[in-house]
N, CA, C and O of each residue as an XYZ file, in Angstrom:
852
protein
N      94.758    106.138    113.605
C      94.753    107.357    112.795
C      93.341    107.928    112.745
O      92.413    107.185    112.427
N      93.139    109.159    113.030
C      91.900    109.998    112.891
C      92.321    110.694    112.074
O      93.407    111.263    112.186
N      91.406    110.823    110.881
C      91.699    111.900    109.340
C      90.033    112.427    109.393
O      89.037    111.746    109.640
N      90.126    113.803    109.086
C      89.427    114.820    108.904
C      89.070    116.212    108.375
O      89.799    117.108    108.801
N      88.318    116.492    107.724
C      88.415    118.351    107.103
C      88.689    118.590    108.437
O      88.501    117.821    109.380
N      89.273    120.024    108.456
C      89.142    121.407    109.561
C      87.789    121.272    109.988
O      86.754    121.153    109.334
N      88.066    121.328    111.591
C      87.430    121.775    112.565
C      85.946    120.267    112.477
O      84.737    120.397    112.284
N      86.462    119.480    112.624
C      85.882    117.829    112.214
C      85.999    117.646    113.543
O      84.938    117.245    114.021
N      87.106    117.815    114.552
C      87.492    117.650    115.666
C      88.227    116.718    115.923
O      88.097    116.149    117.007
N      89.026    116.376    115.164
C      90.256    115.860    115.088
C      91.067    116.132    116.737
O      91.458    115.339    117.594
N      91.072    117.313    116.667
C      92.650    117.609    117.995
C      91.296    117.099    119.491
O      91.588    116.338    120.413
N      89.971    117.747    119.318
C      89.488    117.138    120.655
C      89.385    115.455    120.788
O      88.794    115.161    121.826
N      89.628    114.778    120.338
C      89.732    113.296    120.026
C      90.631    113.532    121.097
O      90.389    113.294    122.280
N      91.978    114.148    120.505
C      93.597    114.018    121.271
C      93.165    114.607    122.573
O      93.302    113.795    123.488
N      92.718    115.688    122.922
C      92.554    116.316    124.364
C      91.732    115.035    125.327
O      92.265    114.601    126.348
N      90.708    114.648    124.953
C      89.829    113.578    125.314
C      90.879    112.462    125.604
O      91.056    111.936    126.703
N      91.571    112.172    124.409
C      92.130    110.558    125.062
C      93.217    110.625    125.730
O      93.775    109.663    126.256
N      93.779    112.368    125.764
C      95.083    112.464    126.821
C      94.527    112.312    128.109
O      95.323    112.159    129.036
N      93.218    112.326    128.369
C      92.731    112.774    130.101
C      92.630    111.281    130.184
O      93.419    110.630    130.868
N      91.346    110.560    129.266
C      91.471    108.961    129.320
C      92.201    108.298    129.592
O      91.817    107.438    130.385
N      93.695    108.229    129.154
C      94.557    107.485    128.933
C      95.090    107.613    130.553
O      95.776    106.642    130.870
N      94.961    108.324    131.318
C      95.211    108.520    132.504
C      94.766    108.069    134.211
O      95.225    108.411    135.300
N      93.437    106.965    133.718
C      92.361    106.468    134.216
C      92.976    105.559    134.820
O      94.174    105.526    134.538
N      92.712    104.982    135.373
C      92.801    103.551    135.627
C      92.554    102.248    134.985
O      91.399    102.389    134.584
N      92.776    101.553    134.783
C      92.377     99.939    133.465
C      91.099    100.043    133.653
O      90.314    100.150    132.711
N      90.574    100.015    135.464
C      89.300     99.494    135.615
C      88.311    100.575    135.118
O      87.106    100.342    135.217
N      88.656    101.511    134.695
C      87.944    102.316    134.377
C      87.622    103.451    133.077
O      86.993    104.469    132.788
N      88.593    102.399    132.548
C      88.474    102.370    130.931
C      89.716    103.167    130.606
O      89.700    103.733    129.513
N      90.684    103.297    131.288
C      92.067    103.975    131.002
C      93.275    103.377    131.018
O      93.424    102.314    131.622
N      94.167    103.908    130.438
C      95.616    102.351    130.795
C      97.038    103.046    132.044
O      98.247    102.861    132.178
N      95.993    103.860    132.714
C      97.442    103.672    133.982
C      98.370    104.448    133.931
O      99.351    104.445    134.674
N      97.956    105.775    132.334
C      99.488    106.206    132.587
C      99.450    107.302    131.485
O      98.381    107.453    130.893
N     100.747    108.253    131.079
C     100.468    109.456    130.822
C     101.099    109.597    129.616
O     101.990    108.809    129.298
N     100.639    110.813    128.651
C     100.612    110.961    127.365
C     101.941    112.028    127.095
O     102.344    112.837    127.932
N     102.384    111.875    126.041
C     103.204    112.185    125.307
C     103.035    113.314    123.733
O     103.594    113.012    122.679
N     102.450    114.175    123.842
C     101.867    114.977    122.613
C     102.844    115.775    121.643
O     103.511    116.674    122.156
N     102.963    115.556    120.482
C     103.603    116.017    119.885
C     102.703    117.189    118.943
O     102.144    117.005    117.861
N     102.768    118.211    119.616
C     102.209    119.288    118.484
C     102.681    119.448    117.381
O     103.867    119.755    117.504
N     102.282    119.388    116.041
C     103.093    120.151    115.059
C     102.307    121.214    114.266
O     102.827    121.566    113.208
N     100.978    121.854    114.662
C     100.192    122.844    114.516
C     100.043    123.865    115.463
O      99.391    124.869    115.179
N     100.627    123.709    116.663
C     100.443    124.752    118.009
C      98.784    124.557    118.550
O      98.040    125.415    119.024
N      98.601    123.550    118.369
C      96.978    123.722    118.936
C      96.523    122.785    119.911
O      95.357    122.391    119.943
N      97.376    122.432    120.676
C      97.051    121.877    122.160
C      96.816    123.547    122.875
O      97.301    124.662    122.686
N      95.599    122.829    123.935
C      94.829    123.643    124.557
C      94.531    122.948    126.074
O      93.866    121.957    126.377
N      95.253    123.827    126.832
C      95.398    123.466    128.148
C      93.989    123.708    128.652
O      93.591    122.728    129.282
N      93.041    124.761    128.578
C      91.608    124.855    129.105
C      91.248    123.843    129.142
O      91.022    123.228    130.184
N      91.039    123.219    127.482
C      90.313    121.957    127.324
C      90.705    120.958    128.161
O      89.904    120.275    128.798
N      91.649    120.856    128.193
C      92.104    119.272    128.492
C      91.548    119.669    130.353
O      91.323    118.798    131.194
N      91.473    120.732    130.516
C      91.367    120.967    132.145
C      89.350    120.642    132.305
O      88.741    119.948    133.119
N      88.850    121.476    131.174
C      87.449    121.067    131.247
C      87.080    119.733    131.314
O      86.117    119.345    131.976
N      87.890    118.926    130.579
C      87.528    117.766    130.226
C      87.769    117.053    131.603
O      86.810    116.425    132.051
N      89.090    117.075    132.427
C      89.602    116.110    133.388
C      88.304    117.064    134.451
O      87.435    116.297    134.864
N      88.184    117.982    134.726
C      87.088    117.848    135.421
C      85.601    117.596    135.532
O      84.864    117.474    136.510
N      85.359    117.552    134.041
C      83.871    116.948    134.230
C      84.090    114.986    133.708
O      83.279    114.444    132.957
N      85.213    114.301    134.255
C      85.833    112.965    134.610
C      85.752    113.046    135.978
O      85.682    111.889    136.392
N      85.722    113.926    137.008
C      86.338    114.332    138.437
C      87.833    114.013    138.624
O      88.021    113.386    139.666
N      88.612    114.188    138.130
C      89.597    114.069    137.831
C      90.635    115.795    138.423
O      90.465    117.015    138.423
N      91.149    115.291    138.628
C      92.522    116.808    139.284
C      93.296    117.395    138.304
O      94.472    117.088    138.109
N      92.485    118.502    137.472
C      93.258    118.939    136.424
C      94.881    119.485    136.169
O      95.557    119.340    135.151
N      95.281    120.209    137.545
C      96.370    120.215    137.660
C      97.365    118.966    137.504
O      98.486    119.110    137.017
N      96.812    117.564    138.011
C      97.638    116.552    137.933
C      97.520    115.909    136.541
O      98.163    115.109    135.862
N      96.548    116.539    136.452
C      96.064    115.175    134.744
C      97.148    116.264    133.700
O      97.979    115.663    133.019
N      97.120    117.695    133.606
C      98.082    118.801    132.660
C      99.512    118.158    132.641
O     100.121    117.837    131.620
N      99.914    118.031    133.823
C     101.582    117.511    134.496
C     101.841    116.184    133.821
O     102.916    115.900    133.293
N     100.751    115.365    133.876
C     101.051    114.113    133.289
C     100.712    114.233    131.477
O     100.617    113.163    130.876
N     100.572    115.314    130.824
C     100.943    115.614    129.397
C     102.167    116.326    129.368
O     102.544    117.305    130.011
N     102.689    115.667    128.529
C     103.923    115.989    128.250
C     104.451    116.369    126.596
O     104.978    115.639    125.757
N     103.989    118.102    126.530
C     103.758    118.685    125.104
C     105.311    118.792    124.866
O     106.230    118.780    125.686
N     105.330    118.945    122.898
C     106.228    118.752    122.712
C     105.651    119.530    121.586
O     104.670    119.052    121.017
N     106.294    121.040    121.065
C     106.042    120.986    119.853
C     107.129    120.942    118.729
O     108.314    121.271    118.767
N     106.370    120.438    117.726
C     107.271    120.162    116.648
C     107.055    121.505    115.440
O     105.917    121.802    115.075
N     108.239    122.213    114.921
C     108.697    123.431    114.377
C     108.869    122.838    112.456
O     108.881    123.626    111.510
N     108.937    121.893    112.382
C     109.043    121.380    110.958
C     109.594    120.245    111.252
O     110.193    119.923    112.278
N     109.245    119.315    109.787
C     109.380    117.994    109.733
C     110.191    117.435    110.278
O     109.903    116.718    111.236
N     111.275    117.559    109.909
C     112.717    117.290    110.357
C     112.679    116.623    112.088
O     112.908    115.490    112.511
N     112.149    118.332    113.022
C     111.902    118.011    114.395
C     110.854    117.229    114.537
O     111.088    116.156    115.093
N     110.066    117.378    114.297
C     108.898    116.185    114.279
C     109.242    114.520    114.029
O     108.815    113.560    114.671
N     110.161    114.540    112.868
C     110.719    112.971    113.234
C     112.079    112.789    114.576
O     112.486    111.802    115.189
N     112.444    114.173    114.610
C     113.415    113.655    115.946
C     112.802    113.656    117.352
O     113.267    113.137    118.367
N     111.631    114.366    117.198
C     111.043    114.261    118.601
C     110.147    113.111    118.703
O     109.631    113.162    119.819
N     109.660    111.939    117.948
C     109.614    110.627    117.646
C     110.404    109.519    117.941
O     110.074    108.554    118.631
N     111.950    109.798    117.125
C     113.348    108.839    117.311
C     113.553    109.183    119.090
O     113.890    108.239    119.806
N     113.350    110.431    119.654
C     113.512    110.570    120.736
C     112.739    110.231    121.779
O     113.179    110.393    122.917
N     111.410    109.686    121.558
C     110.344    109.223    122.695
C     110.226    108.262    123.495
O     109.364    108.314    124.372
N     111.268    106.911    123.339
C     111.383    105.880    123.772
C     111.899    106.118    124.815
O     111.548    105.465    125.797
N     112.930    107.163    124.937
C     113.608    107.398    126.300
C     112.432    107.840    127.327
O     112.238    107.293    128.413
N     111.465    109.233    126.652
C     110.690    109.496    127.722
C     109.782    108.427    128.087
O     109.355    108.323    129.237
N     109.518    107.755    127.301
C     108.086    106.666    127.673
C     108.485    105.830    128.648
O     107.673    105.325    129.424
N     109.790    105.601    128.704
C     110.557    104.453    130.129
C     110.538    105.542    131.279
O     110.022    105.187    132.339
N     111.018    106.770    131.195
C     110.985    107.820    132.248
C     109.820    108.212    132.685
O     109.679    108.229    133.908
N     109.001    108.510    132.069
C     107.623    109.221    132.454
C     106.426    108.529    132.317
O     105.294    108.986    132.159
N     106.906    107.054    132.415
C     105.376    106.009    132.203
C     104.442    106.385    131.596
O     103.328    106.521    132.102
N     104.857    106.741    129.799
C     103.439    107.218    128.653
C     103.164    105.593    128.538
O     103.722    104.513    128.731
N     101.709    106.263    128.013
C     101.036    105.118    127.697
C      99.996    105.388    126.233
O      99.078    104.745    125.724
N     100.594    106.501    125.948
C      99.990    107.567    124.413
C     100.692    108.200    124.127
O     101.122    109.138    124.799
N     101.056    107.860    122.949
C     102.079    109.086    122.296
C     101.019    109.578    121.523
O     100.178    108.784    121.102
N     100.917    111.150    121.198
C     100.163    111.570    120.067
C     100.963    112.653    119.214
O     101.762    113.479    119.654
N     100.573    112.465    117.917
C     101.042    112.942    116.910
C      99.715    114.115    116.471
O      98.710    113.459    116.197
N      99.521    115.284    116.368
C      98.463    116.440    115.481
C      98.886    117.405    114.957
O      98.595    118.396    115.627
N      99.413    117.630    114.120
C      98.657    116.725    112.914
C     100.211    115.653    112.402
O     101.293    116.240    112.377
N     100.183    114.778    112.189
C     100.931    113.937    111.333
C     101.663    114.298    109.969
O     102.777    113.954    109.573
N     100.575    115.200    109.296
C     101.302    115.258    108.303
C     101.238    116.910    107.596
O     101.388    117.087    106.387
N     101.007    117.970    108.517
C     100.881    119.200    108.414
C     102.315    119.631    107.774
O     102.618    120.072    106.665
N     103.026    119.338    108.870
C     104.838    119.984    108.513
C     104.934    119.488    106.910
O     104.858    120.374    106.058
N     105.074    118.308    106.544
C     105.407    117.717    105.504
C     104.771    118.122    104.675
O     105.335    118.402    103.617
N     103.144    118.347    104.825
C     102.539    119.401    103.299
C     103.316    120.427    103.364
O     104.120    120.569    102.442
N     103.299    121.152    104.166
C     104.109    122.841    103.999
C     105.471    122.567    103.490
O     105.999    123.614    103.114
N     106.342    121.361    103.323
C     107.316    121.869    103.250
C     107.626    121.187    102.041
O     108.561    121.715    101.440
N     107.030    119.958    101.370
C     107.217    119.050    100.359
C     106.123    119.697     99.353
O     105.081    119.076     99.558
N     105.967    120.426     98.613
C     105.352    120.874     97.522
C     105.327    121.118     96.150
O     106.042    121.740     95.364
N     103.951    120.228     96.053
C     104.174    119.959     94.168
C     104.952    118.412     93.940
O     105.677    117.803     94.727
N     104.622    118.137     92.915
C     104.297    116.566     92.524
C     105.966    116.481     92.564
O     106.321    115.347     92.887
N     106.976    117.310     92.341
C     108.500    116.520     92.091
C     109.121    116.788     93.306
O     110.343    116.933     93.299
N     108.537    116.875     94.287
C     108.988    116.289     96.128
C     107.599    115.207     96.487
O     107.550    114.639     97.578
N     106.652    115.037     95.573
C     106.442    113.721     96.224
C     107.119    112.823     97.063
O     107.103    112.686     98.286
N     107.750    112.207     96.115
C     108.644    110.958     96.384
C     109.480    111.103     97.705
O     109.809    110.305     98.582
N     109.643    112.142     97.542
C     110.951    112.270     99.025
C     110.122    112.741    100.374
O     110.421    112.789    101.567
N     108.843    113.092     99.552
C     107.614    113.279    100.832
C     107.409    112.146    101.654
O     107.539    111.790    102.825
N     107.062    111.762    100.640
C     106.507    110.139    101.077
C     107.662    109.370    101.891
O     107.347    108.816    102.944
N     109.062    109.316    101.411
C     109.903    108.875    101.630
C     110.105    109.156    103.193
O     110.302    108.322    104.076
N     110.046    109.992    103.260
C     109.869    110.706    104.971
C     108.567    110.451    105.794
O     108.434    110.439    107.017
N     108.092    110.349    105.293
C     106.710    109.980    106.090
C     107.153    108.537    106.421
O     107.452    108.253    107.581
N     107.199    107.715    105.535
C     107.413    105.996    105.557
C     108.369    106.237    106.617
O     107.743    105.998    107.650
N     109.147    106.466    106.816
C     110.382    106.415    107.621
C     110.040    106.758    109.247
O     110.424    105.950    110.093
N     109.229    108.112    109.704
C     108.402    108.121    110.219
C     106.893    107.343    111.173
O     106.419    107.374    112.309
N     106.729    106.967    110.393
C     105.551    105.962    110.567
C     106.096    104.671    111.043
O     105.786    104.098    112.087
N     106.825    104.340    110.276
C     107.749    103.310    110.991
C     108.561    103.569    112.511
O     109.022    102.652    113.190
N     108.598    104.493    112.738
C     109.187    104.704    114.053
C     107.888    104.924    115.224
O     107.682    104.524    116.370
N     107.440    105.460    114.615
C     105.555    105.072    115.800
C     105.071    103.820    116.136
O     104.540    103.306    117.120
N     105.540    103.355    114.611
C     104.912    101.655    114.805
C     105.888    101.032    115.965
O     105.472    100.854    117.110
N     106.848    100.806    115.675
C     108.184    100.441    116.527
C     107.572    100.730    117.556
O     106.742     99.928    117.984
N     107.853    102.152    118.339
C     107.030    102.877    118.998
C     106.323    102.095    119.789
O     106.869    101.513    120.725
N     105.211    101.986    119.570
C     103.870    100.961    119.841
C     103.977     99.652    120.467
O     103.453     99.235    121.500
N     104.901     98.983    119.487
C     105.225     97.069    119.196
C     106.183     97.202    120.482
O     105.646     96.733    121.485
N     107.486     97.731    120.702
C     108.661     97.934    121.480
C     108.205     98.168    122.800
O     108.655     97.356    123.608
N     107.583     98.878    123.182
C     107.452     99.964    124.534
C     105.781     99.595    124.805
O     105.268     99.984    125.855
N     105.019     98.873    123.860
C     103.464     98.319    124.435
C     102.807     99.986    124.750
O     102.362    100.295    125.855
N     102.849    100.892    123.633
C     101.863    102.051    123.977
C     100.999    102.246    123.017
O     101.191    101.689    121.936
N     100.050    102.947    123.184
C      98.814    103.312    122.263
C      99.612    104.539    121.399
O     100.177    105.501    121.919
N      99.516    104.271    120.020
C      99.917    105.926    119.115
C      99.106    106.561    118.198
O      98.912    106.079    117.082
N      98.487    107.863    118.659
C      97.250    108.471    117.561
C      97.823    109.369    117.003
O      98.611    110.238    117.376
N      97.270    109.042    115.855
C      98.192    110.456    114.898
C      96.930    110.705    114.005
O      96.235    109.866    113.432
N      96.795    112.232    114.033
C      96.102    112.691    113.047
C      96.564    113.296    111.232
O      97.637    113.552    110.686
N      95.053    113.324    110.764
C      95.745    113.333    109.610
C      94.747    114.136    109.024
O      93.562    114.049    109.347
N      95.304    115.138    107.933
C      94.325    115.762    107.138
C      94.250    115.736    105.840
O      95.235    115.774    105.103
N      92.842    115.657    105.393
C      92.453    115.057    103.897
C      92.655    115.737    102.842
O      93.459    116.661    102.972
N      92.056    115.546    101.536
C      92.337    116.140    100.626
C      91.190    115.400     99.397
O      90.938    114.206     99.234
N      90.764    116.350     98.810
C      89.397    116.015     97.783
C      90.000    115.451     96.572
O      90.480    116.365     95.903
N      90.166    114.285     96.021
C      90.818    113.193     94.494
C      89.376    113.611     93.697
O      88.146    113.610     93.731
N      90.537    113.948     92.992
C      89.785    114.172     91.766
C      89.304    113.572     90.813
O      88.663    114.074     89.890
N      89.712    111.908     91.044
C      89.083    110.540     89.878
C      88.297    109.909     90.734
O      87.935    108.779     90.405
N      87.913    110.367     91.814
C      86.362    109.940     92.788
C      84.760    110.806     91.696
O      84.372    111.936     91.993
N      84.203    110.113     90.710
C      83.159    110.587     90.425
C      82.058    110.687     91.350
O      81.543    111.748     91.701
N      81.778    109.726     91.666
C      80.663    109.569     92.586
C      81.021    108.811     94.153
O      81.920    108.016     94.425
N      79.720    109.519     95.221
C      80.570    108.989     96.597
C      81.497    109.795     97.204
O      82.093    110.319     96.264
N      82.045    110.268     98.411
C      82.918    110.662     98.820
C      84.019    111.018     98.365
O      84.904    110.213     98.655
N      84.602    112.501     97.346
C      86.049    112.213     97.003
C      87.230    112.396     98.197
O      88.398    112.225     97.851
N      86.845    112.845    100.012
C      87.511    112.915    100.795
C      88.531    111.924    100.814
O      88.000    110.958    100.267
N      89.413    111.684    101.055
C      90.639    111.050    100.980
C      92.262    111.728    102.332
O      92.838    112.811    102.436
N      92.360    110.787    102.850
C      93.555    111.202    104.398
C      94.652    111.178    103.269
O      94.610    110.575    102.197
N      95.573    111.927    103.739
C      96.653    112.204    103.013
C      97.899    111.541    103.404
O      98.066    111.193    104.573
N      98.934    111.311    102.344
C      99.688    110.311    102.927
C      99.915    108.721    101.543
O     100.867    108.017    101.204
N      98.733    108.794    101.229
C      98.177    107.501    100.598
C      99.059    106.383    101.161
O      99.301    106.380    102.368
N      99.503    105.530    100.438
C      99.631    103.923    101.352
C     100.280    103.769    102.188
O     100.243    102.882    103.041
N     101.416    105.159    101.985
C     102.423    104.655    103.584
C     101.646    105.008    104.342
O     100.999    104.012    104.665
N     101.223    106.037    104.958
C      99.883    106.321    106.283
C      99.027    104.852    105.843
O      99.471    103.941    106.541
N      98.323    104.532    105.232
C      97.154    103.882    105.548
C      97.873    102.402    105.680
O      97.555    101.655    106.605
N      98.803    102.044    104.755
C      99.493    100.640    105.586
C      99.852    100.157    106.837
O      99.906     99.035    107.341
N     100.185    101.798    107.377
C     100.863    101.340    108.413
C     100.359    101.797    109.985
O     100.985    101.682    111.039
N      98.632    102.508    109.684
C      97.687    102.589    110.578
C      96.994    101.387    110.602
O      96.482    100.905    109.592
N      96.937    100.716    112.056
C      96.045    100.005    112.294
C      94.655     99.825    112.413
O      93.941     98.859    112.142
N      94.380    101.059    112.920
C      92.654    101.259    112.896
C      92.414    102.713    112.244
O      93.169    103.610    112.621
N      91.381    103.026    111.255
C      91.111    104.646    110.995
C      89.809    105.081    111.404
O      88.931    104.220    111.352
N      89.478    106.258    111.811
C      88.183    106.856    111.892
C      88.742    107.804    111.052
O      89.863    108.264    110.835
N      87.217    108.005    110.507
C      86.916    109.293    109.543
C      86.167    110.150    110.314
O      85.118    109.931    110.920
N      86.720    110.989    110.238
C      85.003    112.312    111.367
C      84.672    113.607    110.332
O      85.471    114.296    109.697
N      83.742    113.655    110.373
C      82.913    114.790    109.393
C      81.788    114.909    110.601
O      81.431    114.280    111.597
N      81.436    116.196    109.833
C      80.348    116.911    110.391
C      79.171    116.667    110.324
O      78.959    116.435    109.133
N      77.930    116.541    111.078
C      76.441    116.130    111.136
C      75.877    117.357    111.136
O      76.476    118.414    110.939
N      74.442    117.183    111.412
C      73.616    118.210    111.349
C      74.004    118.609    112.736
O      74.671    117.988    113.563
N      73.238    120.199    112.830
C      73.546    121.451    113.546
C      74.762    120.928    114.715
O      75.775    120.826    114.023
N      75.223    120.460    116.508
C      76.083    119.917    116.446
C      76.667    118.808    116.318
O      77.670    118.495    116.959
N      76.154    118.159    115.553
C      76.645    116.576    116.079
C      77.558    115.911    114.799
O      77.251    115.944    113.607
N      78.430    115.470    115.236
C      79.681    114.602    114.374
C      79.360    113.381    114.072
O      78.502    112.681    114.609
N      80.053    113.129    113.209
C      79.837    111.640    112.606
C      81.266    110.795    112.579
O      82.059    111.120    111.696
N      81.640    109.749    113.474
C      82.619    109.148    113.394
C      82.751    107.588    112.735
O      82.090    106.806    113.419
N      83.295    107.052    111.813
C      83.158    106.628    111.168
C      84.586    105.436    111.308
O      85.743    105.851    111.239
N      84.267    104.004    111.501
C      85.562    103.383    111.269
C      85.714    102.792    109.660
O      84.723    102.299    109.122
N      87.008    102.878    108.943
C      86.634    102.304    107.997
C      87.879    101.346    108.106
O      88.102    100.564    107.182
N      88.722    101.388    109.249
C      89.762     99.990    108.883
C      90.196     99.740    110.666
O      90.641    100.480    111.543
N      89.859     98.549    110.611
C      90.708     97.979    111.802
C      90.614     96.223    111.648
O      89.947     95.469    110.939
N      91.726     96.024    112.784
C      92.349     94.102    112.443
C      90.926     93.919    113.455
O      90.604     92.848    112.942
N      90.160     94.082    114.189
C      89.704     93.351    114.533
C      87.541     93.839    115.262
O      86.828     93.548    116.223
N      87.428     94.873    113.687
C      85.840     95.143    114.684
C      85.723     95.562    113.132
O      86.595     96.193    112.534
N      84.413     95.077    112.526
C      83.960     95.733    111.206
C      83.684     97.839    111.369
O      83.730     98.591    112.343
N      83.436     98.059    110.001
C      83.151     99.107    109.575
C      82.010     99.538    110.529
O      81.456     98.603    111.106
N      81.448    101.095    110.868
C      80.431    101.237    111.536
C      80.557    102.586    111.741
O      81.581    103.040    111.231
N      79.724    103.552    112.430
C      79.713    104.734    112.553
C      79.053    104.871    113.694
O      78.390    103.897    114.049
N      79.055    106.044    114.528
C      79.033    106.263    115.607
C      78.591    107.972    115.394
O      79.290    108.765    114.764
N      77.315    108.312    116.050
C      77.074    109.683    116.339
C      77.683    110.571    117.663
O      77.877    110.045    118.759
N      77.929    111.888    117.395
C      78.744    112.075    119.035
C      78.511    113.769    118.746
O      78.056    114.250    117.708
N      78.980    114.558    120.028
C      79.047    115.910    119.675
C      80.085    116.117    120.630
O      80.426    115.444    121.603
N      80.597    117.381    120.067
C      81.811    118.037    121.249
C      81.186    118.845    122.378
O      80.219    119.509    122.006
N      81.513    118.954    123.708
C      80.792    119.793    124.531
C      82.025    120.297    125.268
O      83.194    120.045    124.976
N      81.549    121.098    126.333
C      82.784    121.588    127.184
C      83.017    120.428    127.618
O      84.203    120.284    127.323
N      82.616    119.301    128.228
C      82.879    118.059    128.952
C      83.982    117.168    127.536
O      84.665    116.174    127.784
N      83.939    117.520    126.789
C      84.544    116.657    125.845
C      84.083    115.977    124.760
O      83.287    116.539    124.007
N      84.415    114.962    124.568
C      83.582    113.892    123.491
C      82.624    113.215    124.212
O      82.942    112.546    125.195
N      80.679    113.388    123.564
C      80.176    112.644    124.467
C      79.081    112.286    123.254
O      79.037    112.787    122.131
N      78.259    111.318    123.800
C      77.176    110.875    123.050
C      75.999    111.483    122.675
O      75.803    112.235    123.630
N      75.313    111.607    122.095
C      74.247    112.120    121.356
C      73.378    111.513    121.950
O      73.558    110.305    121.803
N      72.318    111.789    122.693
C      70.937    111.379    123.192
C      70.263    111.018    121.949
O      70.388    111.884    121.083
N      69.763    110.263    121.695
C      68.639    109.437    120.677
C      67.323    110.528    120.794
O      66.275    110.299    120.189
């Protein structure tokens, strides 16, 4: 899970690891092709083409091997989920991605007395990614967007939305916020197996890349 304010760069994460994911093992990729589930309309074919070519990579072939899907409200968004197992045996994914995760469900669950049935849907959801993942051996990123708590006095009141069903049932999170003039700040604060830590980076036409010291 990647959670972030607007324009944090959340969706270039997703453009970046759709070209990645397309690599070879030996070369830091797993062999095989992504699965994107829009539910904001903001996959961007340029990008993903800038990116596979400054990889040297054949943008026409790396586009073909994403396989967009957008999702129109919640509802479709969990059926185009229940429905991915079929493509992932057909079209050898090796990434499903979810951006945003939980957009549809704010717009459509509003105000504290659809909580419950918010949540209720999400859990249900999330559970089918996980499956997802465990079943079929694929990588699943889903983004997520925050929201400022208001019993945070001091320290960060940013907060990913969702509360425990998202965060139970993500295995690893980055946080990304913004640095000085361009540079991002990526931030892990949960995974089974690498401590907390942060990482400087900036977006370029090439993609996600490192910050020169």
């Amino acid at each position: 899970e990647i959670y972030g304010k607007f324009a944090s760069g959340k969706t270039q994460w997703c453009f970046q690891t759709a070209v990645t994911v397309q690599k070879a093992v030996e070369d830091g990729g797993l062999g095989g092709n992504c699965l994107y589930i829009d539910s904001e309309n903001s996959f961007r074919p340029e990008r993903v083409v800038s990116i596979a070519e400054a990889n040297g990579m054949n943008p026409d072939d790396v586009l073909k091997n994403i396989f967009v899907a957008r999702a129109y409200n919640a509802d479709h968004q969990m059926l185009l989920a229940d429905k991915a197992a079929e493509m992932i045996k057909d079209k050898n994914i090796k990434l499903v991605i979810v951006d945003s995760l939980t957009a549809q469900f704010r717009s459509e669950f509003i105000g504290r007395g659809q909580l419950a049935d918010r949540q209720q849907r999400l859990n249900k959801h999330m559970r089918t990614l996980q499956r997802l993942a465990e079943v079929n051996n694929v990588a699943v990123l889903v983004t997520n967007q925050v929201m400022e708590r208001p019993d945070i006095m001091f320290g960060d009141p940013t907060a990913p939305v969702g509360g425990n069903v998202v965060g139970h049932a993500s295995k690893t999170r980055l946080y990304l916020r913004k640095g000085k003039e361009n540079k991002r700040i990526a931030k892990l604060v949960d995974s089974p197996s690498l401590p907390d830590g942060e990482a400087v980076y900036s977006v370029t036409e090439r993609g996600i890349e490192d910050v020169e010291e």
